[in-house]
C-alpha positions in Angstrom: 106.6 88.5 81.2 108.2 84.8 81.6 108.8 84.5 85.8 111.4 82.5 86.6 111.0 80.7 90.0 113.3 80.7 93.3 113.6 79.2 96.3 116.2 80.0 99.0 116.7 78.0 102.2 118.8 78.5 105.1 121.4 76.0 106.3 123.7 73.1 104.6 120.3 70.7 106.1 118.0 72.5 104.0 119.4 70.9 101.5 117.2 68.8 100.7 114.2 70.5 101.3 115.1 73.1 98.9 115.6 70.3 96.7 112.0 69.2 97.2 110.7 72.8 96.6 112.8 73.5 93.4 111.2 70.3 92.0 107.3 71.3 92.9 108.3 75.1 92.0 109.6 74.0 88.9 106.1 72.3 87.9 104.3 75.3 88.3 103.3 74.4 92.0 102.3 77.4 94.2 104.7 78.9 96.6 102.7 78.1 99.6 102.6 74.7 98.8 106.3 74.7 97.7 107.3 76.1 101.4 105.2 73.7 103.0 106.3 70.4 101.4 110.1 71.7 101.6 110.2 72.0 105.1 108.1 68.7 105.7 111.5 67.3 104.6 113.3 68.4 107.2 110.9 68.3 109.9 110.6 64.8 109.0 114.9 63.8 109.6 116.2 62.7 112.7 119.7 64.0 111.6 118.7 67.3 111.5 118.8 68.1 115.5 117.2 71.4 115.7 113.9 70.6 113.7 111.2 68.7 114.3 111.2 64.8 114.9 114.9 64.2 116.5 114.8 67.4 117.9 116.9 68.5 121.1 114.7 68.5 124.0 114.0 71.4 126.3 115.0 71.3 130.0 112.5 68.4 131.1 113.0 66.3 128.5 110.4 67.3 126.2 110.6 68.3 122.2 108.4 71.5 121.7 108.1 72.3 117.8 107.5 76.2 116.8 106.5 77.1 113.5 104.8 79.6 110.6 103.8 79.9 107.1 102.6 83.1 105.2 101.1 83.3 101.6 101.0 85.7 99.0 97.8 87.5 100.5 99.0 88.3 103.9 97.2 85.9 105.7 100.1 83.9 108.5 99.5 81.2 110.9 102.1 79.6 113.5 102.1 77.1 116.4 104.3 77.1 119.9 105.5 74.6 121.9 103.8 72.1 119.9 104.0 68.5 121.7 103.7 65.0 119.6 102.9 66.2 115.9 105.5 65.5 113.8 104.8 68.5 111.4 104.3 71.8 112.9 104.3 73.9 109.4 101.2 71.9 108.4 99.1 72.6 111.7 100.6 76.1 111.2 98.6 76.2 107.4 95.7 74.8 108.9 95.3 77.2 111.8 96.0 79.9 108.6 93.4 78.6 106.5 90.6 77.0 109.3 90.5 79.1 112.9 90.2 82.5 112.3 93.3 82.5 113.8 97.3 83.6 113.8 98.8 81.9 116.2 98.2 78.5 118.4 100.5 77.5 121.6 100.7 74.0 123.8 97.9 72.2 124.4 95.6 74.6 122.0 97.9 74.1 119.3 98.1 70.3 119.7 93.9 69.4 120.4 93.3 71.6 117.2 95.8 69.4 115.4 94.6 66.2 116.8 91.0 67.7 115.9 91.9 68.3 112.7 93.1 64.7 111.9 97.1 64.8 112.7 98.5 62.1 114.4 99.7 61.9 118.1 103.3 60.8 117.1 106.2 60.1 120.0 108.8 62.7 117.9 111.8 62.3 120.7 114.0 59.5 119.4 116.4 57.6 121.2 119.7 59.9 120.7 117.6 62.6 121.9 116.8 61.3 125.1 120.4 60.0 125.7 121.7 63.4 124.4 119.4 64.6 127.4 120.3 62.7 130.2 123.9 63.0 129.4 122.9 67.0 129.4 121.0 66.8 133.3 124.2 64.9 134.2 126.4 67.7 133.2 127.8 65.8 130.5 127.0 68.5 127.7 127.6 71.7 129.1 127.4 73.5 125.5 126.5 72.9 121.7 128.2 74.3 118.7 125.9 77.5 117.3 126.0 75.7 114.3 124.2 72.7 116.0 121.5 74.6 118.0 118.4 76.4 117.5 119.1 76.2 113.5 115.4 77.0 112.2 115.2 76.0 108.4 113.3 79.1 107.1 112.1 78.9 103.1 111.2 81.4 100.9 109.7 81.1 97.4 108.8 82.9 94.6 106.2 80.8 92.2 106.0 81.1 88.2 102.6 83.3 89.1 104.7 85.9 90.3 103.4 84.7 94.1 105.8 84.8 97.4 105.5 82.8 100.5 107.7 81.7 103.2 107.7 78.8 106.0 110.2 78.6 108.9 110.0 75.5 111.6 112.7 74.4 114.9 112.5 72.7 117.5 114.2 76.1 119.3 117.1 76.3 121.1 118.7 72.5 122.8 117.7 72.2 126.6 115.5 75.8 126.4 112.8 76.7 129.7 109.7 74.6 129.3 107.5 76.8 127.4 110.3 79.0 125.8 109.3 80.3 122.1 111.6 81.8 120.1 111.3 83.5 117.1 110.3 81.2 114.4 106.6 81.4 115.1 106.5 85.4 115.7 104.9 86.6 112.3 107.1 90.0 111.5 110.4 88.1 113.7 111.1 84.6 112.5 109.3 85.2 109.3 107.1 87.9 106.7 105.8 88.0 103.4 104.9 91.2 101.3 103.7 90.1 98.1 104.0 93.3 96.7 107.9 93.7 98.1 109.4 90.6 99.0 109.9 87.8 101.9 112.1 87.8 104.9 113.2 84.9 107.6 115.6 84.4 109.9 118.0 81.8 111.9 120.1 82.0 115.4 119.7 83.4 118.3 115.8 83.9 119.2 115.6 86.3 121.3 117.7 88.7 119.5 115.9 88.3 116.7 112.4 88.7 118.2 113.8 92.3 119.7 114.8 93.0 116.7 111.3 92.1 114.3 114.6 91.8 111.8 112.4 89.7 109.1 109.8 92.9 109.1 112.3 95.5 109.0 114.0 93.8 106.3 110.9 93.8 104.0 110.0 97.0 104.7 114.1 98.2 103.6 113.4 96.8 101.0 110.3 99.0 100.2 112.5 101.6 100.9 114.9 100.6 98.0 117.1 98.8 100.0 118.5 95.5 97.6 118.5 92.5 99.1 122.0 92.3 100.7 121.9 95.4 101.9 118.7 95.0 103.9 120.0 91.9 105.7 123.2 93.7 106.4 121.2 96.3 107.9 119.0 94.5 110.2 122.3 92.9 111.6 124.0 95.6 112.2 121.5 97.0 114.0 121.7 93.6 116.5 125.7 94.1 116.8 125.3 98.0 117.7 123.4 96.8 120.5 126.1 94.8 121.9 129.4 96.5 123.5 131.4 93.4 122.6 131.9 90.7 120.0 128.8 89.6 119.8 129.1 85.5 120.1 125.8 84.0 119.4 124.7 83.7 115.3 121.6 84.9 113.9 121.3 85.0 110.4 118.6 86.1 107.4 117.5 85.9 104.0 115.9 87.6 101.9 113.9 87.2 97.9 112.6 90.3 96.5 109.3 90.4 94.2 111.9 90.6 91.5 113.6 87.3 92.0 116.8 89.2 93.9 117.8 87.9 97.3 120.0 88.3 99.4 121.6 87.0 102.9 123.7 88.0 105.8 125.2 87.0 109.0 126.6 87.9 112.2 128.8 85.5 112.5 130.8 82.7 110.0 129.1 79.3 109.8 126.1 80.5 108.4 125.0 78.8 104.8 122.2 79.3 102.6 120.7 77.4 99.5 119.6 78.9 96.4 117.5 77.5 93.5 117.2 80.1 90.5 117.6 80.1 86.7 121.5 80.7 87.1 122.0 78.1 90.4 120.6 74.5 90.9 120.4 74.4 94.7 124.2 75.2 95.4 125.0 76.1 99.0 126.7 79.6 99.2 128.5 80.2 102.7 128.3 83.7 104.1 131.4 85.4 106.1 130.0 87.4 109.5 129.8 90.9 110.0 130.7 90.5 113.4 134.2 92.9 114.1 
């Protein structure tokens, strides 16, 4: 049976990096690789301020990178508050395939990178450091949801009939030293069943780490739930929680074995991009559940 690739990506600045992933996917490249290389992309823009280099910093001026991967066999690996290395999602595959390993934080995370032959790189550009002191001033008070702690999480489904998935921030602007939200949590921020389907998420953190919403989605979806209808039901189970409108955004997607995916959203702002045989990486906007 002919397999028809996919690749979905969260946020208008995925963009390109699903662009990058279509292309590899396209050529028969595996979906590990596909996730990795995607991401690279955005990791790798200074316009894009809630991932990698150009990052916000966190509360002492520092940029602190959190990522994961996951492959078709169930094997994950992820750093935390990663310091100087320019591309987390690649010491996150090489903590997967070399350490023995899941997860790597701080210092840890960084001398196994520097050991295994990244580069210490100075990742906090000039408009991040401005954007910093104008913030210990009190000149920024707030940022925009849709500007802050926007992960870009990638799935991908591979012509071999193989998922994977790679999400990477730089977490939420002017976070605790030594916060982690919940893109490096395996289960949280990210997870693949190759025999059901991939999960990740965007927004809020710490509602999402509560809520292991990229797990539960996966295993709806085991359970028969489509797509849609298991992102819709890992965020409604966040707003239940809350007595009010729930202000802050978190957001998921979802790609079933099948090629099927689906996506959902507290609140509206929240964009996706899918690559399939009936869409070329068009950007599909999703309206919020949120009463």
């Amino acid at each position: 049976m002919s397999i028809h690739p996919v690749v979905i990506s969260t946020w208008k600045h995925g963009l390109q990096a699903n662009k990058c992933a279509s292309n590899l996917i396209s050529k028969k490249a595996l979906a590990l690789d596909v996730v990795e290389e995607g991401v690279r992309i955005t990791e790798s823009d200074p316009n894009v301020r809630t991932v990698g280099y150009g990052g916000y910093t966190d509360s002492l001026g520092n940029v602190t990178l959190d990522a994961s991967i996951m492959d078709h066999k169930n094997n994950a690996g992820s750093v935390a508050c990663l310091k100087n290395i320019k591309h987390p999602i690649s010491v996150a595959r090489k903590i997967m395939e070399e350490s023995g390993h899941v997860m790597l934080a701080g210092s840890g995370a960084y001398n196994f990178a520097i050991e295994h032959g990244f580069k210490n790189e100075d990742i906090l550009t000039e408009q991040s450091q401005k954007d910093f002191l104008k913030w210990k001033k009190g000149e920024i008070e707030s940022i925009p949801s849709d500007q802050n702690h926007d992960t870009v999480t990638q799935l991908a489904l591979d012509m071999h009939g193989n998922l994977a998935g790679a999400c990477t921030t730089s977490g939420l602007a002017y976070k605790l030293n030594g916060r982690v939200g919940d893109s490096p949590i395996i289960g949280s921020g990210l997870f693949v069943d190759n025999n059901i389907g991939a999960a990740g998420a965007t927004g809020s953190g710490e509602e999402i780490i509560k809520s292991v919403g990229s797990f539960l989605i996966v295993e709806l979806m085991n359970q028969g739930y489509s797509p849609f209808k298991a992102c819709e039901e890992s965020i409604n189970r966040i707003i239940k929680k809350h007595k009010e409108k729930t202000k802050f955004q978190v957001a998921f997607i979802a790609l079933r074995k099948d090629g099927k995916f689906g996506a959902a959203a507290i609140n509206d702002g929240f964009s996706y991009i899918l690559y399939n045989k009936a869409t070329d990486n068009a950007i599909f906007n999703i309206k919020g559940m949120s009463e």
